[in-house]
BAKOLGU-810728 format. One record per residue (C-alpha): residue in one letter; z, y, x. Coordinates in steps of 0.5 Angstrom, whole numbers, padded with zeros to 4 digits, always signed. Layout:
// BAKOLGU-810728
AZYX
...
***
This chain:
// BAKOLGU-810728
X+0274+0292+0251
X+0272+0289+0244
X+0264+0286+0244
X+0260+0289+0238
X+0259+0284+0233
X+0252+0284+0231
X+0252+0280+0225
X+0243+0279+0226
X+0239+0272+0225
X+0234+0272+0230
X+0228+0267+0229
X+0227+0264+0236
X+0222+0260+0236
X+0218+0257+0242
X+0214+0262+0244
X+0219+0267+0244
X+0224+0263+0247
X+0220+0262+0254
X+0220+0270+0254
X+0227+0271+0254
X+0230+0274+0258
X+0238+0273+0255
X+0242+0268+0255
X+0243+0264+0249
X+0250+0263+0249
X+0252+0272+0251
X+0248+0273+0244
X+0252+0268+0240
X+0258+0270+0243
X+0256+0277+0239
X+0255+0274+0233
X+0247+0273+0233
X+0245+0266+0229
X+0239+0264+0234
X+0234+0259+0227
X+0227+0257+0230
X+0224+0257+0223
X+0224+0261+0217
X+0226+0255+0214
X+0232+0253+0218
X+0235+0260+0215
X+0239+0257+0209
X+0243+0261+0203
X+0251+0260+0208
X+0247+0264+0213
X+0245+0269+0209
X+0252+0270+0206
X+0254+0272+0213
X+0247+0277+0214
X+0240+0279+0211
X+0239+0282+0218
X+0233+0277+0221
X+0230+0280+0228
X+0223+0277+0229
X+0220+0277+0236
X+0213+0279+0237
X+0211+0272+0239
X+0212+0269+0232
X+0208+0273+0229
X+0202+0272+0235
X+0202+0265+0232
X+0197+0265+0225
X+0201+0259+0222
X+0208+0264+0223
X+0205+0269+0220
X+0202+0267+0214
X+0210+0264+0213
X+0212+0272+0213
X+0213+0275+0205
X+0215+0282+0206
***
């Protein structure tokens, strides 16, 4: 059986990252990129998807949130 490809940015920062309960590398296989920043997403990821999951926890932090533009 074929994975699913996902195609998704998923900011995973400090916070998020210690409550994760996945493997890293089982959702690389399924092409998700992991970035630890908003900053680190750079216009070559973006051609690939503009999918960005943020997790719950990068919002909690004020400095995180303030970085958000929707």
């Amino acid at each position: 059986m074929e994975k699913a490809q996902l195609k998704v940015i998923l900011l995973l920062d400090y916070a998020s990252r210690s409550r994760l309960k996945v493997n890293v590398s089982e959702l690389i296989m399924h092409d998700v990129t992991i970035v630890s920043s908003l900053r680190d997403i750079t216009d070559y990821i973006l051609s690939k998807t503009n999918k960005v999951i943020i997790l719950e926890d990068y919002i909690r932090t004020s400095n995180n949130y303030s970085d958000l533009v929707l």
